[in-house]
C-alpha positions as CSV (number, residue, x, y, z in Angstrom):
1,X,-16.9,-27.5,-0.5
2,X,-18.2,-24.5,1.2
3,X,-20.6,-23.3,-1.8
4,X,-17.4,-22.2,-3.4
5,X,-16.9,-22.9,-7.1
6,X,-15.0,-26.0,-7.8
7,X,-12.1,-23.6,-9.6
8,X,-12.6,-20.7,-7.0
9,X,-8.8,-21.4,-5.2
10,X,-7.3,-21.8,-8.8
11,X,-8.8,-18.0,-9.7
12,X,-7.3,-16.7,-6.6
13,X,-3.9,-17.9,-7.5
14,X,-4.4,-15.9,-10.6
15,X,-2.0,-12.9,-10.8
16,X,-5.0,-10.4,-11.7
17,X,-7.0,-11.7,-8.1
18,X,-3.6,-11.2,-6.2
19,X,-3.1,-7.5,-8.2
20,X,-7.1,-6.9,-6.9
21,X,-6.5,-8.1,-3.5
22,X,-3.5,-6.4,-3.0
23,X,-5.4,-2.9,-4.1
24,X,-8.1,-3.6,-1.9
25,X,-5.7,-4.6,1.2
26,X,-4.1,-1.6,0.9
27,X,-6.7,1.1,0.7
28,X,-7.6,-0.6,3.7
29,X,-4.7,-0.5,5.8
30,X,-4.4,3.3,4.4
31,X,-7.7,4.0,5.5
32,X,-7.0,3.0,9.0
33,X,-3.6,5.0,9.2
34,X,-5.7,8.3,8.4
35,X,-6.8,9.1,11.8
36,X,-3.7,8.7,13.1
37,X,-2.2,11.5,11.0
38,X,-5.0,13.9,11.3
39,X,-3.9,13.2,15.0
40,X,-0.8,14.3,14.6
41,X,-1.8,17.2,12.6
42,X,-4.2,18.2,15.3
43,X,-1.1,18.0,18.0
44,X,0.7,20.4,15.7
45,X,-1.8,22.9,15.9
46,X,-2.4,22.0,19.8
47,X,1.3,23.0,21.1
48,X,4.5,22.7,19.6
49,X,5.7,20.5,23.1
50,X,2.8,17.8,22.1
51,X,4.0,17.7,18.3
52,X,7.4,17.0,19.7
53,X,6.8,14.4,22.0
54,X,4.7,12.8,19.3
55,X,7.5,13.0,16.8
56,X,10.2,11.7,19.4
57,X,8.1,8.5,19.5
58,X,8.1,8.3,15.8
59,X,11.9,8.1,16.2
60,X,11.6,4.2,17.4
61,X,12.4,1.8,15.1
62,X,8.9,0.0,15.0
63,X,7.5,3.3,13.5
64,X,10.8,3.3,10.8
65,X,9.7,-0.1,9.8
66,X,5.8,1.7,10.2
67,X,6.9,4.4,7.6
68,X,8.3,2.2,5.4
69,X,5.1,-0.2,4.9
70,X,3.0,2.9,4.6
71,X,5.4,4.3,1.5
72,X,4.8,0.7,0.4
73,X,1.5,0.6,0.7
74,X,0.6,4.0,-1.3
75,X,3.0,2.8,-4.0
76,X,1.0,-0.7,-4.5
77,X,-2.4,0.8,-3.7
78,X,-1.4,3.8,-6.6
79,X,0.2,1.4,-9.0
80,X,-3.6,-0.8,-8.3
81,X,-5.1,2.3,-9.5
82,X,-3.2,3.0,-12.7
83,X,-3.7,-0.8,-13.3
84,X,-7.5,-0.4,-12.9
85,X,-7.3,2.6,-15.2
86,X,-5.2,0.4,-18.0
87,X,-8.1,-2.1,-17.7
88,X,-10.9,0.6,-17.8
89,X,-9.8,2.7,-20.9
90,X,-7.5,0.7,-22.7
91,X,-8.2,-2.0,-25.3
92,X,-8.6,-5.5,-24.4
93,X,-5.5,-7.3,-24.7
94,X,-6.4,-10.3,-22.4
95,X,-4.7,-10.5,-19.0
96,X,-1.5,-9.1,-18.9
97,X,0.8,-11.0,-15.9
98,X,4.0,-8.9,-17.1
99,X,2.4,-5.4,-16.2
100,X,1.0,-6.5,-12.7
101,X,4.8,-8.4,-11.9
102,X,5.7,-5.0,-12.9
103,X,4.1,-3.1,-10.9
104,X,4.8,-5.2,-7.4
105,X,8.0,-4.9,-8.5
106,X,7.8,-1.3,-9.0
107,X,6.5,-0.8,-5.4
108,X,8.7,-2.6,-3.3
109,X,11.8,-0.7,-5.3
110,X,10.1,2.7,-4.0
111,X,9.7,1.4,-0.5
112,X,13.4,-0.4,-0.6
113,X,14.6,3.3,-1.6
114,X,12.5,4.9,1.2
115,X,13.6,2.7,3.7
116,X,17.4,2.9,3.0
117,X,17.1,6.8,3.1
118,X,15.0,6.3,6.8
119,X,17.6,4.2,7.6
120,X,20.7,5.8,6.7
């Protein structure tokens, strides 16, 4: 079985494995959209004709959707931080499923909201 413990896929079913991975996913993906703002940034304070083509291309659909996941994103990977901070200075209550459900739920309301204002 691949050296992987005989109860390894049942753990990662586990809502406190999908609450980690999601955390870790998105730092990830938030790491990787940094340079791409500070590129923007850096067009600003190039000329204000190469901040303005740049934000003309935001303007396509693709980068709506873009803006949307990124909103998402910092919501789960900030809601994966207060969770880690519950679980680092609070009491031990064993796992708590309710809280993480919570929390997802949390974050795709703030990126549902985001993406109706974008949109509309």
């Amino acid at each position: 079985m691949n050296g992987m413990k005989k109860n390894g896929l049942r753990a990662r079913s586990h809502a406190s494995w999908l609450a980690f991975f999601l955390h870790r996913v998105s730092g990830v993906l938030l790491t990787i959209f940094l340079p791409f703002h500070f590129w923007t940034l850096g067009l600003a304070l190039e000329s204000e004709a190469a901040l303005d083509t740049a934000l003309k291309w935001y303007e396509h659909p693709l980068f709506k959707i873009g803006e949307w996941l990124l909103v998402f994103l910092l919501a789960a990977h900030a809601l994966g931080g207060l969770r880690l901070l519950l679980l680092e200075f609070s009491p031990w209550r064993g796992l708590r499923p309710g809280m993480i459900s919570a929390g997802v739920a949390s974050a795709a309301a703030v990126s549902i909201v985001f993406l109706i204002a974008a949109l509309g």
